[in-house]
C-alpha positions in Angstrom: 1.4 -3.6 29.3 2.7 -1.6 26.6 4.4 0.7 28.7 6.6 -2.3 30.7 7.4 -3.5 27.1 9.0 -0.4 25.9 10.9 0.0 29.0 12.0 -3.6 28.7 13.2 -3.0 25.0 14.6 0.9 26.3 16.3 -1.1 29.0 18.0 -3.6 27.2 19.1 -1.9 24.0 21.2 0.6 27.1 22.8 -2.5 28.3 23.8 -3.3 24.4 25.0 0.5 24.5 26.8 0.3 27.8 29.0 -2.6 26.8 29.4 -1.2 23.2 31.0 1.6 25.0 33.0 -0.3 27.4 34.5 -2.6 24.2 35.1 1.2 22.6 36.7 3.1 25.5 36.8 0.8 28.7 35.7 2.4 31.7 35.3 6.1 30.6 33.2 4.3 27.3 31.4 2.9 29.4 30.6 6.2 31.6 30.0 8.2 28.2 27.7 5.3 26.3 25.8 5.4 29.6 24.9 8.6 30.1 24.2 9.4 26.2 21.6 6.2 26.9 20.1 7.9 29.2 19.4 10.7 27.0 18.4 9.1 24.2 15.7 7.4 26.2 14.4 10.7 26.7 14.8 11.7 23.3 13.4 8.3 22.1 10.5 8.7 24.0 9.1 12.4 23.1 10.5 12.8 20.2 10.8 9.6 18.3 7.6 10.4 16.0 9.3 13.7 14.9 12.3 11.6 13.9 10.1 9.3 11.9 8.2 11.6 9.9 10.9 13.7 9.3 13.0 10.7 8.2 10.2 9.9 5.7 10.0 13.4 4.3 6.8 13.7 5.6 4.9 17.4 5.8 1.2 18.0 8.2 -1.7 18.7 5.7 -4.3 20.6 6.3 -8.2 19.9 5.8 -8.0 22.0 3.4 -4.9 20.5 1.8 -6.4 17.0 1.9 -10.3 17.0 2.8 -11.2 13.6 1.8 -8.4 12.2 3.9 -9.2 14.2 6.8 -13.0 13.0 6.9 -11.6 9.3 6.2 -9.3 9.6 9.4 -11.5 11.4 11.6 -14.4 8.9 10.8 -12.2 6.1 11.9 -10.9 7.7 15.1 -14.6 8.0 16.1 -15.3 4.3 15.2 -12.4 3.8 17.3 -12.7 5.6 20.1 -9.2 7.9 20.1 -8.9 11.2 19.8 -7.9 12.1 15.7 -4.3 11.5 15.1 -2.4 14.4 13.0 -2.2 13.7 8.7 0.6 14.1 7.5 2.2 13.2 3.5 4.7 11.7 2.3 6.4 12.5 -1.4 7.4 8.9 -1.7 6.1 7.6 -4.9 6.2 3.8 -3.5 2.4 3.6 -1.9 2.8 3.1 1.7 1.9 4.8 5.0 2.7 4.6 9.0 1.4 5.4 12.6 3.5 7.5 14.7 3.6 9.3 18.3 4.0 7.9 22.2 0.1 7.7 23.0 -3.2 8.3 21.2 -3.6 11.4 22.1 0.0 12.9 20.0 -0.2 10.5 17.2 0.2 11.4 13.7 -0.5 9.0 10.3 1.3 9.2 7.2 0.0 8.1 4.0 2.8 8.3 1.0 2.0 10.2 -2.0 2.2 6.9 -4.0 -0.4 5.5 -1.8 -3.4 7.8 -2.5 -3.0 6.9 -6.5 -2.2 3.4 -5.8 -5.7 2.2 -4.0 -9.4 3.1 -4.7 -11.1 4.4 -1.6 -12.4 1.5 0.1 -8.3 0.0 0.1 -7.6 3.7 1.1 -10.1 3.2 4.2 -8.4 0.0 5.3 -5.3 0.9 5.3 -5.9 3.7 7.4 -8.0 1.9 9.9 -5.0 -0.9 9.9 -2.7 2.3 11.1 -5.4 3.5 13.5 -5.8 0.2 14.9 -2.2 0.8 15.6 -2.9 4.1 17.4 -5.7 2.3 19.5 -3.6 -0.6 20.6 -1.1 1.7 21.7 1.9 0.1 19.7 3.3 3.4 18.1 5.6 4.6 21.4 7.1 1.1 21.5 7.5 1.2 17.6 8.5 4.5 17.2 11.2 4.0 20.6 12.6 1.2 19.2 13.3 2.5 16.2 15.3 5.3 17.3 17.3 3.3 19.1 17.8 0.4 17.2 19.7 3.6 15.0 21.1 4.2 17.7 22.7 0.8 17.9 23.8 0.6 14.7 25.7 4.3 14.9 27.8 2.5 18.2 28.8 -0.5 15.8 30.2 2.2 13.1 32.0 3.9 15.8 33.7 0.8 16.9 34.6 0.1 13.3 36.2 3.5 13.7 37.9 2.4 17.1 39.1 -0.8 15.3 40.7 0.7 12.3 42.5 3.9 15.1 44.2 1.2 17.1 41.2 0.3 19.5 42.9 -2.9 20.5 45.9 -1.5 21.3 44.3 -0.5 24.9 45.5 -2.7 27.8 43.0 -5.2 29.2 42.1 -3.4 32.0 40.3 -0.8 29.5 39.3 -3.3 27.2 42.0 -3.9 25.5 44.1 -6.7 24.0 43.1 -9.4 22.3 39.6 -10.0 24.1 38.6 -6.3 23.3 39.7 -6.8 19.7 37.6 -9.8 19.6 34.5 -7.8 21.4 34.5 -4.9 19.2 34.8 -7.1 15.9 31.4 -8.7 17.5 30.1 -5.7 18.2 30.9 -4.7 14.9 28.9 -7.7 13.1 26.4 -8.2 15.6 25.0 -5.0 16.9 23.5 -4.0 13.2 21.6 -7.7 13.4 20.8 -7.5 16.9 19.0 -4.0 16.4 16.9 -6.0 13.7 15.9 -8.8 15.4 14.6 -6.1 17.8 12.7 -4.7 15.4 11.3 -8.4 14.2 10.4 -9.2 17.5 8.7 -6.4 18.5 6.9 -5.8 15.1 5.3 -9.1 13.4 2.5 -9.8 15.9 1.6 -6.5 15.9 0.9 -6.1 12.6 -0.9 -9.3 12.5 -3.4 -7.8 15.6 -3.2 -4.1 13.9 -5.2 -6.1 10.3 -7.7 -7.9 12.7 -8.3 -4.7 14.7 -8.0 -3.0 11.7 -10.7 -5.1 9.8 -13.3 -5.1 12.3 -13.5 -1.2 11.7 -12.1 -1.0 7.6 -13.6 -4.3 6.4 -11.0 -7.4 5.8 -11.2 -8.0 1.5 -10.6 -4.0 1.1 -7.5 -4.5 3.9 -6.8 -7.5 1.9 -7.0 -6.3 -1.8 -4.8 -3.2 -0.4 -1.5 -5.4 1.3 -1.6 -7.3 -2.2 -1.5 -4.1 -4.8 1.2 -2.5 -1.9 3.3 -5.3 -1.5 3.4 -6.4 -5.5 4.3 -2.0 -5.6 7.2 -2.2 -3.2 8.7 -4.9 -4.9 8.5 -3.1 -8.0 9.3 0.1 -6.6 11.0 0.2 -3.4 10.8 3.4 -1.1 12.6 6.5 -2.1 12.6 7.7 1.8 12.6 4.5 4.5 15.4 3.8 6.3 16.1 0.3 7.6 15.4 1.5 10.8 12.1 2.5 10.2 10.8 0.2 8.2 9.1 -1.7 11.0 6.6 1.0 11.3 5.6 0.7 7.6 2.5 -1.6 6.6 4.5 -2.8 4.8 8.1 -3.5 4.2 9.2 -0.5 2.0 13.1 -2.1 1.3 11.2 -5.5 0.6 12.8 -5.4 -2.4 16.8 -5.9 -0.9 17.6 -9.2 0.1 18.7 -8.3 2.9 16.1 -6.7 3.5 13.7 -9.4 2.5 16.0 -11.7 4.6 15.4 -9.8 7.8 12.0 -8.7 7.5 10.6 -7.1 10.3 7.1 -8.1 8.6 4.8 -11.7 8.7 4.6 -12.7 5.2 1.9 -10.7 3.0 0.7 -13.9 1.8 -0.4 -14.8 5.3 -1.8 -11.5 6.1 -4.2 -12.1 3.2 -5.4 -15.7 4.3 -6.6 -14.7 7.5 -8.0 -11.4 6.5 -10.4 -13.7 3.9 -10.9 -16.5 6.4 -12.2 -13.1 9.0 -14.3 -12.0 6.0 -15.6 -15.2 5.0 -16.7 -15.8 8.8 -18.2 -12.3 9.0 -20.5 -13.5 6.2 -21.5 -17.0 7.7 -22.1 -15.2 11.2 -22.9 -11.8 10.3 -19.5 -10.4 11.8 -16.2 -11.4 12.1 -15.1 -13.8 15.3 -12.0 -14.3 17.0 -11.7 -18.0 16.0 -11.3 -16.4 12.2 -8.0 -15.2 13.3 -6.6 -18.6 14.3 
């Protein structure tokens, strides 16, 4: 299922490409925005986690760089059933961390340095199995995709700001000219930026809500809990020194939730929220000796 959704969202973020590049170049635009669409499909696809982690400054560690987070990860992996995902850190000092890679067998996680001195271990253990949970569900190719082209999207809109201010609407209309191509590339200028964000909302919000149930069953909910609260009141207070807008969907938590835009858009579910069904789970796993789907209502 995860598969047809990424090729939905590949699929229409070209068509919002194609037509950028017909309101940019008319027919030759269009030609050009197709065929680089094509190969940033590719590029999105294999190589979007690379793009992610070196976007977040992020460097592999080895066991013997990091043993204790090594034997955290590869203990959840087996309680999860995928293979272990590659650790990788981040010098951020904002406490945060990600899942990355187009299947669960080339999947990395990134903690931020910030992170490990941010939560005691139990916190440290359920945000990882939050991030593994990701791995498991299979929602870092359509997360990491997405990203990378939502960039995309927002590079066409600051080329037809280019096109705009070079005389873009001085083409006739048979290119895209004239006044309804001035009109189209000023919408495209506004737009396209939002529209790659609403992408990123719509794809990412339910996922993190099923990434801190799947998450909890493994990590235990009040540790997942205790953790979003002491990251989210951190980000706030200390927003990411790395994340890019484009990114920050596959963060735990918002890293730039501290710009109102930011904040505005976020590609999140409210913290607060997080937190009341992750203690309704917990307070269900003690009534009935385990959590139950109903807990998640």
């Amino acid at each position: 299922m995860n598969n047809l959704k990424t090729a939905f969202w590949m699929a229409l973020l070209t068509s919002v490409a194609v037509a950028a590049g017909y309101l940019i170049g008319g027919a030759a635009g269009t030609v050009v925005a197709f065929s680089l669409a094509l190969l940033m499909n590719g590029f999105a696809y294999w190589f979007s986690d690379r793009v992610a982690l070196a976007v977040a400054g992020a460097r592999e560690v080895s066991v013997a760089d990091a043993p204790a987070l090594h034997r955290m990860v590869e203990s959840l992996a087996v309680a999860f059933g995928t293979p272990k995902p590659r650790v990788y850190m981040s010098s951020d000092t904002s406490p945060n961390a990600f899942a990355t890679g187009r299947n669960p067998r080339h999947a990395a996680v990134c903690v931020t340095a910030g992170l490990l001195q941010a939560l005691n271990e139990e916190e440290l253990r359920g945000v990882l199995a939050h991030e593994l949970a990701h791995v498991r569900n299979r929602d870092i190719l359509i997360s990491s995709v997405v990203a990378v082209l939502a960039g995309w999207i927002t590079m066409l809109a600051t080329f037809a700001q280019w096109s705009l201010w070079l005389g873009g609407a001085n083409r006739d209309d048979e290119r895209g000219g004239g006044i309804s191509g001035l009109v189209g590339l000023l919408l495209m200028v506004v737009l396209a930026p939002i529209a790659a964000t609403l992408v990123q909302l719509a794809i990412s919000r339910s996922r993190e809500y099923e990434a801190d149930r799947t998450g909890a069953l493994v990590g235990r909910a009040l540790p997942l809990a205790s953790a979003l609260q002491k990251l989210d009141l951190a980000t706030h207070r200390l927003p990411s020194e790395r994340a890019q807008p484009v990114f920050a969907h596959l963060y735990i938590v918002n890293p730039l939730s501290s710009q109102v835009l930011a904040g505005l858009f976020s590609t999140h579910p409210p913290v607060q929220e997080r937190v009341r069904r992750l203690e309704t789970m917990a307070r269900q796993a003690s009534w009935h000796g385990r959590p139950t789907a109903e807990s998640w209502a």
